[in-house]
C-alpha positions in Angstrom: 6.8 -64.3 -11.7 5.7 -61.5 -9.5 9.2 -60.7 -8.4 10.6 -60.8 -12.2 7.4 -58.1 -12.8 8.4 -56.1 -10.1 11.9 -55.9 -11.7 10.7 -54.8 -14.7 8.4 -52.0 -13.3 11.3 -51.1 -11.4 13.5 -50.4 -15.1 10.7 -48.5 -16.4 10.1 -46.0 -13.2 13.7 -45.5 -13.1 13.4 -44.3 -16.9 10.2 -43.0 -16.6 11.7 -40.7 -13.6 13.2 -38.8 -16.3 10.1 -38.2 -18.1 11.6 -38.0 -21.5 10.8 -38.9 -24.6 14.0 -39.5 -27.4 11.4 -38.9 -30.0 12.7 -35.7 -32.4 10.3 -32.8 -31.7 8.3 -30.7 -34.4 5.8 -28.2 -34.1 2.5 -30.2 -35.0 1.0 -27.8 -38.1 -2.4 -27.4 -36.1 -1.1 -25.4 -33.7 0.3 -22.7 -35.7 0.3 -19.2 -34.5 -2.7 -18.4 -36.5 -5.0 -21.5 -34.9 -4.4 -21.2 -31.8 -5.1 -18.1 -29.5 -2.7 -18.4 -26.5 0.1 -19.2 -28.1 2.9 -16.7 -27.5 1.1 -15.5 -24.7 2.4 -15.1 -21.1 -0.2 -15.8 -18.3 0.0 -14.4 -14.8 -1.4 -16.7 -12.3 -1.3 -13.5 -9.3 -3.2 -11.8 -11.5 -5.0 -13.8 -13.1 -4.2 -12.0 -16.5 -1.9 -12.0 -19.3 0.9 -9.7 -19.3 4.1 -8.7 -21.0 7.2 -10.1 -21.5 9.0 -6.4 -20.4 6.9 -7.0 -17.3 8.1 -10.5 -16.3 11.7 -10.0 -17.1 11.7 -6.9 -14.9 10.1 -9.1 -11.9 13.0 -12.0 -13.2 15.8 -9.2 -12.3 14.7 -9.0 -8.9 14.5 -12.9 -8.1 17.5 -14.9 -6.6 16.3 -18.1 -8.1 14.3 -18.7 -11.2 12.6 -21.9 -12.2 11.6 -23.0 -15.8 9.8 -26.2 -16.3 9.9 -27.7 -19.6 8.4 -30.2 -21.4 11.7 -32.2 -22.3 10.9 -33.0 -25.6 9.3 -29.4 -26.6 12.0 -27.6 -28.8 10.1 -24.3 -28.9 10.1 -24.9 -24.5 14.1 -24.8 -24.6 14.4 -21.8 -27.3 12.2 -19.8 -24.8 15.0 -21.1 -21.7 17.7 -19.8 -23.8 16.4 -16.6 -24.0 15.4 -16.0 -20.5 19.4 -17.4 -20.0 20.3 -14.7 -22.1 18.5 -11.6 -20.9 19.3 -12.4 -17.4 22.9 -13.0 -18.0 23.6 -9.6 -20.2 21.5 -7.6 -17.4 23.8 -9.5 -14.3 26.7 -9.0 -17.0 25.9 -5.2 -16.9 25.6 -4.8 -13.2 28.7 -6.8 -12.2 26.6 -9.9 -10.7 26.4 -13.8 -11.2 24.3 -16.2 -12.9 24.8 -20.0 -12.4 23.0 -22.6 -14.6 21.3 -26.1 -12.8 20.2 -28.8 -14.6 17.9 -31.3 -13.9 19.3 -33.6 -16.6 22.5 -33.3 -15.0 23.2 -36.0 -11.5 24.9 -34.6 -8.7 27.7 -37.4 -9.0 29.1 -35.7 -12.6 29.9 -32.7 -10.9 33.3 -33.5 -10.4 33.3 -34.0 -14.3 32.0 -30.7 -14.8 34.3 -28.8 -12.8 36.9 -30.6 -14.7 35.6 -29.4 -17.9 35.2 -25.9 -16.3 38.8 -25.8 -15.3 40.5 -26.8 -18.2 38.2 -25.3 -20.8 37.0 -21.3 -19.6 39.5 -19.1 -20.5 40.6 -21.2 -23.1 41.6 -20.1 -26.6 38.9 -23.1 -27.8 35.8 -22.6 -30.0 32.9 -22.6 -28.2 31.3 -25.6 -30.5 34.3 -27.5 -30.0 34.0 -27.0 -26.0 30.2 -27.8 -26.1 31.0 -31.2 -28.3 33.3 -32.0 -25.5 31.3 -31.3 -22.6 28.2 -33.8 -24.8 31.0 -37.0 -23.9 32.2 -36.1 -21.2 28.9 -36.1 -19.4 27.8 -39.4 -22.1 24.4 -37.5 -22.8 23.7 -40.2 -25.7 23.6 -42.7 -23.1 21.7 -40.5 -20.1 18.3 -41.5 -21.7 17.5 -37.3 -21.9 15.9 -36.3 -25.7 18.8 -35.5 -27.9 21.8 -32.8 -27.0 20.3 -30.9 -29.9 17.4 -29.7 -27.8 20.1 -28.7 -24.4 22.7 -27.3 -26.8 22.0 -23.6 -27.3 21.5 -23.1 -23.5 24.8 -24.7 -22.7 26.4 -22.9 -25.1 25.5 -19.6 -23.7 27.0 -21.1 -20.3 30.1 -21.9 -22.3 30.5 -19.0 -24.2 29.7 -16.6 -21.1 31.9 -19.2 -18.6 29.0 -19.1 -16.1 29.0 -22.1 -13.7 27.2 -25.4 -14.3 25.7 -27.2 -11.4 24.1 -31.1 -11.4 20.8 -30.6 -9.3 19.4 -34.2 -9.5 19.7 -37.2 -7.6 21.9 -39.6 -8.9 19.1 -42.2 -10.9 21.1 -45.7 -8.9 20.1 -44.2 -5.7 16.4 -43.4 -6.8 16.5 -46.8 -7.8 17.5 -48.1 -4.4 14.4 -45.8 -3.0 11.8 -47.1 -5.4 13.0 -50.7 -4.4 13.8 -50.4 -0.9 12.5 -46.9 0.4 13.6 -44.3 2.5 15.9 -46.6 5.0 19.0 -46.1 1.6 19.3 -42.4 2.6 21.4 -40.7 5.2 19.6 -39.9 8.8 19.1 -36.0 7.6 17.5 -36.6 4.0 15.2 -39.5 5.8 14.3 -36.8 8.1 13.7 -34.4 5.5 11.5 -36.3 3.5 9.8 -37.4 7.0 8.9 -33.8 7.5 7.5 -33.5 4.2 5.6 -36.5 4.0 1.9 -35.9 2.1 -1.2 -36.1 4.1 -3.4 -38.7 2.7 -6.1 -36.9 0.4 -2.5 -35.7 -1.2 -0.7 -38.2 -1.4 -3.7 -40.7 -3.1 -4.4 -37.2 -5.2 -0.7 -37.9 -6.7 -0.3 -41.4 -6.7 -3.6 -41.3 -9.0 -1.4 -38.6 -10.8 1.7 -40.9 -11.2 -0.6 -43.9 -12.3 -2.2 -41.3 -15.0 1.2 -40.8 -16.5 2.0 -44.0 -16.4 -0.5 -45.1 -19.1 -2.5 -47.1 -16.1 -0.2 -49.9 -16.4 1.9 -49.6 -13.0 0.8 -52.0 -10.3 -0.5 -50.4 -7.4 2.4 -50.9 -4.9 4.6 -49.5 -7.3 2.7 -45.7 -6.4 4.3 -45.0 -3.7 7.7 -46.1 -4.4 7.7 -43.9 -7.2 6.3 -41.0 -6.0 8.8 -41.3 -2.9 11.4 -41.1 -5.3 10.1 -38.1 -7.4 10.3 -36.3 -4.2 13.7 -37.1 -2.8 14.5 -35.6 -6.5 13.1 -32.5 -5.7 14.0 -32.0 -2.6 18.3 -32.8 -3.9 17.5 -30.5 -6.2 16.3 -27.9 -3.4 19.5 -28.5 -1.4 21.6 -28.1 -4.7 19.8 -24.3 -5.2 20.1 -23.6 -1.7 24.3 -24.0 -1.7 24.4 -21.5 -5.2 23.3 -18.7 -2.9 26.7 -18.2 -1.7 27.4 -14.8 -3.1 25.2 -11.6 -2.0 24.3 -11.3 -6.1 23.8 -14.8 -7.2 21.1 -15.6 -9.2 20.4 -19.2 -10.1 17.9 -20.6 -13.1 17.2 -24.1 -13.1 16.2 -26.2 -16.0 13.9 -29.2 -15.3 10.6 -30.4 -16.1 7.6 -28.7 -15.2 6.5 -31.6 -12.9 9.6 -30.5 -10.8 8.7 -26.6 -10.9 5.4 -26.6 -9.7 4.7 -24.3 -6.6 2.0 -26.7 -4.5 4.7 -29.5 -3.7 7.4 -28.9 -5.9 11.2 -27.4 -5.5 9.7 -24.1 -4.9 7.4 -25.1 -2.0 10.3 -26.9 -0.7 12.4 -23.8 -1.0 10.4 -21.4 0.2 10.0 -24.0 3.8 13.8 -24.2 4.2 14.8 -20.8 2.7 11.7 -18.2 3.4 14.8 -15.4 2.5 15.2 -16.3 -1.1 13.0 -15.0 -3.5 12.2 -17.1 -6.5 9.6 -17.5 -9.1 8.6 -20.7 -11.4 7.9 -20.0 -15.0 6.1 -22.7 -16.6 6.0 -23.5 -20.5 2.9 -25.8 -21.0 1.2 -26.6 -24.7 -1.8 -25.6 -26.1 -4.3 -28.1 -26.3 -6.9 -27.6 -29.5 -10.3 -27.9 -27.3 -8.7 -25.2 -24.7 -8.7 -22.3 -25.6 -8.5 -19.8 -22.8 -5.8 -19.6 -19.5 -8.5 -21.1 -17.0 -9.1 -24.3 -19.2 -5.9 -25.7 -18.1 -5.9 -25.3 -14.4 -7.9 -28.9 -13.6 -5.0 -30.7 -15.5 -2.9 -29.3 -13.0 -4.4 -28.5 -9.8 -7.8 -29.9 -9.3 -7.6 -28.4 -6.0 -7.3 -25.0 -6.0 -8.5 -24.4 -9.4 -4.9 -22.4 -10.2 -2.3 -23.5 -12.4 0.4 -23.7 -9.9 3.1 -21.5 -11.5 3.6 -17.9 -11.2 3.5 -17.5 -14.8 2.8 -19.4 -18.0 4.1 -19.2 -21.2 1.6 -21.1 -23.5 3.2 -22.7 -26.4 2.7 -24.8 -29.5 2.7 -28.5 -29.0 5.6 -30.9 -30.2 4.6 -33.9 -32.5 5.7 -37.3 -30.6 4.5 -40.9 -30.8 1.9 -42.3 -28.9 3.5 -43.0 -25.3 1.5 -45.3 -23.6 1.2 -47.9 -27.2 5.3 -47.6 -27.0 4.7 -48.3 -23.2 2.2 -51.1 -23.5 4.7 -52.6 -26.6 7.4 -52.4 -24.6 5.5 -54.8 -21.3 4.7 -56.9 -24.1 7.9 -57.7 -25.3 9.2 -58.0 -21.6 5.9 -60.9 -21.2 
């Protein structure tokens, strides 16, 4: 029984990884523009005050990498994405430079499939919806487990349309399967090492196994914790290595699209990054929903850092929430069908 259990949990931290819902998003009414004071509003976590969006773009122009953490199933998170994709792209457009597009939602292993894509579609005399309805198979997005193409579509269609390049950032999902059921020992000498020089100290690393549990509707047994926090890791720290090879021209700039779990500057890419690369200059740009009883910039920082009392981002962009079913009843329907 117990090993048939630990099967099962395995299934569900492997989709779970993901953090996605396939639920349709919709702005919930409540938080309209008129209810809620910090939406639309861009918060500064430096200065501890709200600021422009003329003044963050002008700091995004200067940044080799830029990170924007989503909420995957937030349509209103991935309009704001495709609009920092295009500002940045018209302003490197303008001053002969290149921008390059990572996705966490894409697995290092289809990369060969997207150069393929690349190759035989840029420069093309092909619409650019026909080319982005083609890129949706090839990669087999319906059957990724990622919300709907729908929500992805308009920022790879600005990498179509402006033939930037497309780069997979995360770890393939059978090998973080391999680490959440038999550990480290499945990587290669180097990444063991790597993720031996990172390993969390233990206030931290009980801090985010309480974390992983939280998400996880309470449900996961307790030596699943580890395991999966392990392989959240070794996902950000591919991802790192995949950022770390697009600086190969002196003007590169690279934005990577991923959840904001992955963006966050305490132990995410970015404090990776900054430990392996202290050269490149990034910044993490965060889009997190309002929640009805919080009403001001500070009242989210103990969701995210209980710590340090700062949300750890260099900026916020507060937006509406998205409507979605209940998670953890979907969760706990789900165990009970497996039972």
């Amino acid at each position: 029984m117990k090993k048939t259990l630990y099967f099962i949990f395995i299934l569900i931290a492997s989709s779970m990884l993901n953090a996605c819902q396939t639920v349709h998003s919709t702005i919930s009414p409540e938080y309209d523009l008129q209810t809620h004071p910090l939406i639309g509003k861009i918060w500064s976590v430096k200065q501890q005050k709200f600021v422009r969006l003329e003044t963050l773009n002008n700091e995004l122009l200067r940044k080799n990498i830029i990170l924007l953490g989503e909420t995957h199933d937030n349509a209103r998170h991935h309009q704001l994405q495709a609009q920092f994709v295009h500002y940045l792209n018209k302003e490197k457009l303008a001053n002969k430079q290149q921008l390059s597009l990572a996705f966490e939602m894409l697995e290092q292993g289809q990369q060969m499939t997207i150069d393929t894509f690349i190759s035989e579609n840029y420069g093309q005399k092909i619409p650019v919806a026909q080319q982005i309805d083609t890129l949706e198979k090839q990669l087999k997005w319906q059957q990724s487990g990622w919300p709907d193409w729908a929500y992805y579509r308009p920022i790879f269609s600005l990498a179509v349309k402006n033939q930037l390049p497309i780069l997979a950032a995360n770890a393939e999902l059978k090998q973080i399967r391999q680490i959440i059921k038999q550990g480290a020992s499945v990587l290669k000498p180097k990444e063991q090492q790597r993720l031996k020089k990172y390993r969390y100290n233990e206030t931290l690393q009980q801090k985010l196994e309480q974390e992983v549990q939280s998400a996880h509707c309470g449900m996961l047994p307790e030596k699943m914790l580890a395991p999966m926090l392990l392989g959240q890791q070794s996902r950000d720290l591919a991802m790192t290595q995949v950022l770390q090879k697009s600086m190969t021209q002196k003007n590169q700039q690279t934005i990577l699209i991923a959840g904001s779990g992955h963006t966050r500057t305490d132990y995410g890419i970015p404090f990776y990054l900054r430990q392996e690369s202290p050269k490149l200059s990034l910044i993490s740009i965060a889009f997190i929903e309002v929640s009805k009883q919080k009403l001001k910039a500070k009242d989210y920082t103990q969701a995210w850092n209980q710590t340090t009392q700062k949300l750890p981002f260099d900026y916020v962009w507060f937006t509406p929430r998205a409507k979605r079913d209940d998670q953890c009843e979907k969760m706990k329907a789900y165990m009970s069908k497996k039972h």
